[in-house]
N, C-alpha and C positions, 0 to 999 in steps of 0.2 A: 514742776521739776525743781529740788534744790539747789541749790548755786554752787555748791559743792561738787555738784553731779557734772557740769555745764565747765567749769573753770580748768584749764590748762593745766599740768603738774608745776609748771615753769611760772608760771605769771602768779608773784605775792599780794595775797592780799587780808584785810584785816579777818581772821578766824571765829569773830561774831558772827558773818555776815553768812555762815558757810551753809545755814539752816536756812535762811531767806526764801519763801516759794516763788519759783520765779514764772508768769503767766504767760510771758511773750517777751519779744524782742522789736526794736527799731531802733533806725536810723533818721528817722524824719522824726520831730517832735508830734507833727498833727497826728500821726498814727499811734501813741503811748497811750493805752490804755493802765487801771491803774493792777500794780504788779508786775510792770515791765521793767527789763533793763534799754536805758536808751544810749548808743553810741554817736557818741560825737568825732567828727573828725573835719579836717580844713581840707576844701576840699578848691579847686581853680579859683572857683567864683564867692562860693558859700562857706561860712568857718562855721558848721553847726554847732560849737561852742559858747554862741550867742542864745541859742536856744535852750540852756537848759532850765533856767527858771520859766519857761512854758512846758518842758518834760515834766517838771514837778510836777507841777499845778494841774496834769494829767494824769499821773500817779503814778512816774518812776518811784522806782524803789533802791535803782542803781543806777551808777552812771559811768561809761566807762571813756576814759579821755584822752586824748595825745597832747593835752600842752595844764601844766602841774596848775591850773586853777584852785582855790582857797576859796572850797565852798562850803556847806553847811549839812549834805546828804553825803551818804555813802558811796563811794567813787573808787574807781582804778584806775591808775595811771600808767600809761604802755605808748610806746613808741611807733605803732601802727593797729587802731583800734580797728581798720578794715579787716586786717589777718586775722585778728581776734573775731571777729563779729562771722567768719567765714566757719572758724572752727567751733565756735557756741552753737551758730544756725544749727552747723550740723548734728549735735548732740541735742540740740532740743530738738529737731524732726526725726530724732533714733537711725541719723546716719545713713539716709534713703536712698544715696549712691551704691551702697553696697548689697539694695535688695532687685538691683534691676541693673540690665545691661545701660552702659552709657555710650554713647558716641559721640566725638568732639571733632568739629571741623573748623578747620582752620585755615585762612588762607589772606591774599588782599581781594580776591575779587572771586565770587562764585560759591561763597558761605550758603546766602541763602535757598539756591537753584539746588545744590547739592541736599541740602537737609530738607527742602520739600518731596527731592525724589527719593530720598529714603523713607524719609515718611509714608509715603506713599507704597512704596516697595512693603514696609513690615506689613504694614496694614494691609498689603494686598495678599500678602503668603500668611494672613490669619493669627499675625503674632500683634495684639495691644498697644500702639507705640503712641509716645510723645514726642512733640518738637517743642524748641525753646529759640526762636530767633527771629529777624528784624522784621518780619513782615505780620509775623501772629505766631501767637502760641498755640497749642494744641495737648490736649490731653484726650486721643485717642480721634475720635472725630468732632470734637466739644474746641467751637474756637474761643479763644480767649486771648483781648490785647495785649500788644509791644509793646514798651518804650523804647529800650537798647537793644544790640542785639546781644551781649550776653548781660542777662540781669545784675543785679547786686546779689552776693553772696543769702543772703537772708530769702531772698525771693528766690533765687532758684534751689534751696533747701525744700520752701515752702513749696514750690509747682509741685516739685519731685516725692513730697509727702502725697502732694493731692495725687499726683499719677498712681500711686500706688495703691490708693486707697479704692482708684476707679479701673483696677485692674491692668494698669499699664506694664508690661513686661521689659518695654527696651524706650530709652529718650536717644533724641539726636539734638545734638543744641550746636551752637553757631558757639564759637569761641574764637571772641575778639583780640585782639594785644591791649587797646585798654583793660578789657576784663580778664589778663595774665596779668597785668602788669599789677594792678589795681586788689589784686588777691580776691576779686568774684568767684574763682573757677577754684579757691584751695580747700583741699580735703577733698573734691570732686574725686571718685573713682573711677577714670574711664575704662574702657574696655578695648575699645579701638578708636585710632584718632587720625583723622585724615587732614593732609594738606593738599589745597585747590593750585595756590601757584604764590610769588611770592614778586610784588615790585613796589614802587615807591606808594606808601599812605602815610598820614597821622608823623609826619616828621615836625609839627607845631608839640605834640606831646611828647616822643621820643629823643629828639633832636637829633640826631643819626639815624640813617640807613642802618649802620652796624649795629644799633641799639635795637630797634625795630626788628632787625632778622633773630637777632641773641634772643628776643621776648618770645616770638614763636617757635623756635627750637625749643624753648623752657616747657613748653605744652607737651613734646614726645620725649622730655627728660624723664617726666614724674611716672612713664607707663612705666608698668609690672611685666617682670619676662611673658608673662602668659597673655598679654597685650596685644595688638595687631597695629601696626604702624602703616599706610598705606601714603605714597609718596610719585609724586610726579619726575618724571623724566627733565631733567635740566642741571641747569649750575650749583643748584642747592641742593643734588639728591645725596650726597654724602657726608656734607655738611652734618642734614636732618639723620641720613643711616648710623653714622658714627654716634651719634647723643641720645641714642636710644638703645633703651634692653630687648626692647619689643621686638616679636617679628616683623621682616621688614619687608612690604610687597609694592611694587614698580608698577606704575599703567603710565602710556601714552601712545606714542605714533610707530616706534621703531621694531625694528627685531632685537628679540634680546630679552622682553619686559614679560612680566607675569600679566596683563593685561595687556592687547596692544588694538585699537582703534581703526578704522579706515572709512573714509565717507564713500558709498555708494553714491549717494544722489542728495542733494540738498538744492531747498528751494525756499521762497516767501511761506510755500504754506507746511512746512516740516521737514525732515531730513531721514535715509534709510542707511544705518551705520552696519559695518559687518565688526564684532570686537573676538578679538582671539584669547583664548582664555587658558590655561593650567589643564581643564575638563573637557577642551573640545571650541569647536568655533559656532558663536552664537548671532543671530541677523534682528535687529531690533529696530521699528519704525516710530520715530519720536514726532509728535504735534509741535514741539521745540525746533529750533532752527539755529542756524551759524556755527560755525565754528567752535568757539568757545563753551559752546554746551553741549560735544561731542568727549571736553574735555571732562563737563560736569557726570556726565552719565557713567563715561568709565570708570571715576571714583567711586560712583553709589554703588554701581555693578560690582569693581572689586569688593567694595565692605560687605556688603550683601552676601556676595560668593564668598568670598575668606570665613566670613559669619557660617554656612552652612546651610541659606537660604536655596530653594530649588530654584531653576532658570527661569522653567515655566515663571512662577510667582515674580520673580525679577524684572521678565520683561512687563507681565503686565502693570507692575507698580509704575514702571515708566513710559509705559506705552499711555497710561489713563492720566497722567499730567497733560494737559492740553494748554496751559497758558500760568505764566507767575507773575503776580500783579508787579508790576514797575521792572522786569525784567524783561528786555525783549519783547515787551507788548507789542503787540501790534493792531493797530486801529486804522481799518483802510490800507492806506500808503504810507501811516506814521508808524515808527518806530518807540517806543517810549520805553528807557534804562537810565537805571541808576548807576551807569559810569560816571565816577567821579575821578580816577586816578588816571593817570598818564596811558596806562596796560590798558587799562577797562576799556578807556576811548579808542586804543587802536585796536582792538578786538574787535567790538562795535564796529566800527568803521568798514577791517579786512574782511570780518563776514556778511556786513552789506553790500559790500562792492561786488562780491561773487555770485550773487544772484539780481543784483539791479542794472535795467536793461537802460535806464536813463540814467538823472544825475544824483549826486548824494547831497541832500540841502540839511546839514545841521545847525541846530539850535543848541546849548550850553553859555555854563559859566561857572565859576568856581566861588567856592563856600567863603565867607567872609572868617576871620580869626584862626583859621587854618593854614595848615603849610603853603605857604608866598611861593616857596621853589616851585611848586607843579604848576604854577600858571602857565609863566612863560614855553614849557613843555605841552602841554593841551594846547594851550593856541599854535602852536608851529604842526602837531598832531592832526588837529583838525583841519588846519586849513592845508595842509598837503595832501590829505587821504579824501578831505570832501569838496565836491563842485564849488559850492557855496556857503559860506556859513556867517550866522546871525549870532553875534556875541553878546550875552545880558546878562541878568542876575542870578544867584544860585544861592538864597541866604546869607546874603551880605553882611547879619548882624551887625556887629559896630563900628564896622568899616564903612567907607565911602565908596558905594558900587560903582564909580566911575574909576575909581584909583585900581579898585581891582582888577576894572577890563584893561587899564591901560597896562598891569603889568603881563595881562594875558596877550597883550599887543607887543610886547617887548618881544615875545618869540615867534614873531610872524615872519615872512619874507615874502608873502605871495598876496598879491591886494586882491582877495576872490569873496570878502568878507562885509560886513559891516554890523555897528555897532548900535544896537536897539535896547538902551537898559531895561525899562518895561519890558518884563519876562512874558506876561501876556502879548502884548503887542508884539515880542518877535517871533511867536508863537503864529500867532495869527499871519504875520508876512512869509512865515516859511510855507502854510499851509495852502495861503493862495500862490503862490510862486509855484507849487508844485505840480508839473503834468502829470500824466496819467502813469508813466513809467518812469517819474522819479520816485525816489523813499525818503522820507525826511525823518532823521534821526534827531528825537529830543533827549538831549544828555544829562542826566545830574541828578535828579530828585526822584524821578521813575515812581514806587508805591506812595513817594511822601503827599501829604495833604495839607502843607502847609509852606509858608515862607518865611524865615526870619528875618525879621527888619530890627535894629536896635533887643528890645529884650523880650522883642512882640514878634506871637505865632499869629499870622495872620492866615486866613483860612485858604488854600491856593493849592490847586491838583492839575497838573499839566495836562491830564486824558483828558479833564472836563471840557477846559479850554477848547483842546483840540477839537472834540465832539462839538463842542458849540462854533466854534471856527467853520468845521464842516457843513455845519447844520446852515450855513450862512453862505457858502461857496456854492 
C-alpha cells in the first residue's frame, strides 16, 4: 500500500515519500521486516528511539517519531506516534472494525469473565465470533496467546484482519484504561460497549481516581447513536448515561432496570439465577459461582439480548462455560482469582463467605511498582472478611517485597494474619491449615504463570503449587 494511501490529511510530510510501497508496520524493531514503517515512541520503561539504527539495518523505509531526532532516513515527526500508529494499522488492514460487529468491555474487575461468556454465547447461537483479552485470544474456536489485555493498536488491527479472513462475524475484546488512555482502541468501531463495574485500579498510571473514571467514560463517548451502551446500576450510571449517544440499557439487582438479577440458589459447585428481562423472565443454571458472576452473566445476557440473539442460544452459551482459568477456579477447597484491587478482594471474600460452612483462609499480596494506595485497603479487606490470612508476594518487581507487606500491614487492625514472603510457601501453609470445610482463597495472579522479581519472569503458577501442595497433604 502507498504511503499516501496510509497518511492522515493533517500530519505534514515530505511529498517524495507519498509513492513509497509500504509492506508492513511495527513498533518493536525485531519485527521490521524490509519495507516497513517502524514507530518509535518513549514509552515508561523503553524510549524505542534508541532503536532505530536496528530498524534500518532491518529494512525500514520510514520512520515515524515523537522527539525531533537528526537522522539520515526518512522520518515523521508527531507528537503522539501511538495515535498515529492506531490510525495507519487501520488503513493498512482496510479498516477491519467496520466489516464485523465489535464489543468492548470495560470495567475494574470482570472484563475477562464477561468477554469469555460472550464468546461463548455468539458461538453457541451459530454466529463466528472473536475474543481479544487477558487470558487468550480467539478467533472463532482457534486459540491463540495474550500478552495485555487490550493489545497494541497494530495487533488488534491485525487479529481483526485475521478474524475476518476466518469468517468471524462479531469480536469481543477486553478494553483496558491503559489501552484508552494509550490510543490501542482508536479508530476501533464498536458496536456496543459494556461496563462491568468501576473502583480503584492503575492509580500508579492515572494518578487520580477522577482521571481513571474520565478514561473509561471516554470509551462510551466515541459510540455512534446506533450503538448500545449497556451500564450497571450504581453511583456511576449517569455519569456513563450523560456521555453517551448510544442507547442506554441498565442491568442489576433492583426494580426499575431493563435487566434485573436474583439468585435462586448458589453454592461451591454453581449457582441457579432467575434474570427479568424487557421479553419476559428467563432461569439460567451457571457451573460459575458467587456473587460477582451473577453480575457478569447479566451483562453478557443483556448485550446478547439488546444484540437480537434468541434466549435459547443465550442460555446455553452460558450454561457451557464451566470454569475461567484464574477466575474463581476452584481446585478442591481452593479458590484461585485474580483479585488484585480493593473491589475484587471483597467480592471474592462476600461470595465465599455465603457458601462456606468453615473458615476463610486467604493468601495474597499486592504487585510491586503499582498503586501504594490499595495496600493498606487489601490488607484491612482481607483480614476483616477472612479467618486467617497469609500475606506474601504478588510480583514485586523492583520493590522490596518486605516494604510492600509492611505497607499492606499499615491497614490492618485485627492480628488474625501472618506474614510468609515466599508466595510458594504461604501457599503451601494455607493449604495444609485447611480442614475439610474451610475454602482457601488465593488472591492476585489467578491465570498468570509467572512471577516478577526485578526485570525477571520467573516461571510460577499458583494452581500448580496448590495441586502439588495437595498431592503432598
Amino acid at each position: 500500500m502507498l504511503l499516501k494511501q496510509l497518511i492522515p490529511d493533517n500530519i505534514s510530510f515530505n511529498s517524495c515519500l507519498a509513492n513509497i510501497d509500504i509492506k508492513g508496520l511495527a513498533y518493536d524493531s525485531r519485527d521490521v521486516k524490509p519495507g516497513y514503517i517502524f514507530f518509535a515512541r518513549k514509552g515508561e520503561r523503553i524510549n524505542s528511539h534508541c532503536f532505530i539504527e536496528d530498524a534500518y539495518k532491518r529494512g525500514a523505509v520510514l520512520f515515524v517519531l515523537t522527539e525531533d531526532i537528526d537522522i539520515p532516513y526518512p522520518r515523521i515527526v508527531v507528537s503522539d506516534s501511538r495515535k498515529l500508529l492506531a490510525i495507519i494499522s487501520h488503513r493498512f488492514y482496510s479498516e477491519p472494525s467496520k466489516k464485523m460487529k465489535v464489543i468492548g468491555i470495560t470495567g475494574t474487575n470482570g472484563k475477562s469473565t464477561v468477554t469469555i461468556f460472550l464468546h461463548s454465547i455468539y458461538e453457541a447461537c451459530g454466529n463466528p465470533c472473536g475474543l481479544i483479552g487477558t487470558i487468550v485470544n480467539k478467533i472463532s474456536t482457534s486459540l491463540l496467546p495474550a500478552e495485555r489485555t487490550t493489545p497494541e493498536s497494530l495487533d488488534i488491527s491485525r487479529l481483526m484482519h485475521q478474524m475476518i479472513g476466518k469468517g468471524v462475524e462479531t469480536v469481543v475484546m477486553e478494553v483496558s484504561s491503559h489501552g484508552i488512555a494509550q490510543s490501542r482502541i482508536e479508530g476501533v468501531d464498536f458496536d456496543i460497549a459494556g461496563l462491568t463495574c468501576i473502583g480503584r485500579d492503575h492509580l500508579d498510571f492515572h494518578r487520580t481516581f477522577e482521571a481513571y473514571v474520565e478514561t473509561k467514560v471516554s470509551l462510551f463517548r466515541i459510540l455512534k447513536e446506533n450503538a448500545i451502551a449497556v451500564l450497571p446500576q450504581g453511583d456511576y450510571f449517569d455519569l456513563f448515561k450523560f456521555n453517551t449517544k448510544a442507547k442506554v440499557i441498565s442491568y442489576g439487582y433492583t426494580d426499575g432496570l431493563n435487566y434485573r438479577g436474583n439468585i435462586i440458589s448458589m453454592g461451591l459447585n454453581g449457582m441457579e439465577l432467575q434474570i427479568d428481562t424487557p421479553y419476559g423472565r428467563e432461569k439460567i443454571h451457571s457451573r460459575l459461582t458467587g456473587r460477582h458472576n451473577v453480575s457478569n452473566i447479566l451483562i453478557a445476557y443483556a448485550i446478547a439480548r439488546e444484540d437480537g440473539l434468541s434466549p435459547s442460544g443465550i442460555i446455553e452459551g452460558i450454561e457451557s462455560v464451566d470454569a475461567i482459568p484464574g477466575r474463581f477456579e476452584r481446585i478442591g477447597n481452593v479458590i484461585v482469582d485474580f483479585a488484585h484491587t480493593p473491589d475484587a478482594m471483597m467480592a471474592m471474600l462476600q461470595s465465599a463467605r455465603e457458601f462456606t460452612k468453615g473458615n476463610i483462609i486467604t493468601v495474597f499480596g499486592c504487585g510491586g511498582d503499582r498503586d501504594k494506595g490499595k495496600r493498606p485497603l487489601m490488607g484491612g479487606i482481607a483480614t476483616k472478611l477472612s479467618d486467617y490470612v497469609f500475606i506474601t508476594s504478588d510480583n514485586p518487581r523492583t520493590e522490596d517485597p518486605l516494604s510492600i507487606i509492611k505497607e499492606i500491614e499499615d491497614g490492618i487492625k485485627i492480628k488474625n494474619y501472618e506474614v510468609v514472603p515466599d508466595r510458594k510457601e504461604a501457599i503451601e501453609k494455607a493449604v495444609n491449615m485447611a480442614d475439610k470445610d474451610d475454602i482457601v482463597l488465593i488472591l492476585g495472579k489467578g491465570h498468570e504463570t509467572y512471577q516478577i522479581i526485578g526485570d525477571e519472569k520467573i516461571p510460577f503458577d499458583d494452581r500448580e503449587v496448590v495441586r502439588e501442595a495437595m498431592g503432598r497433604a
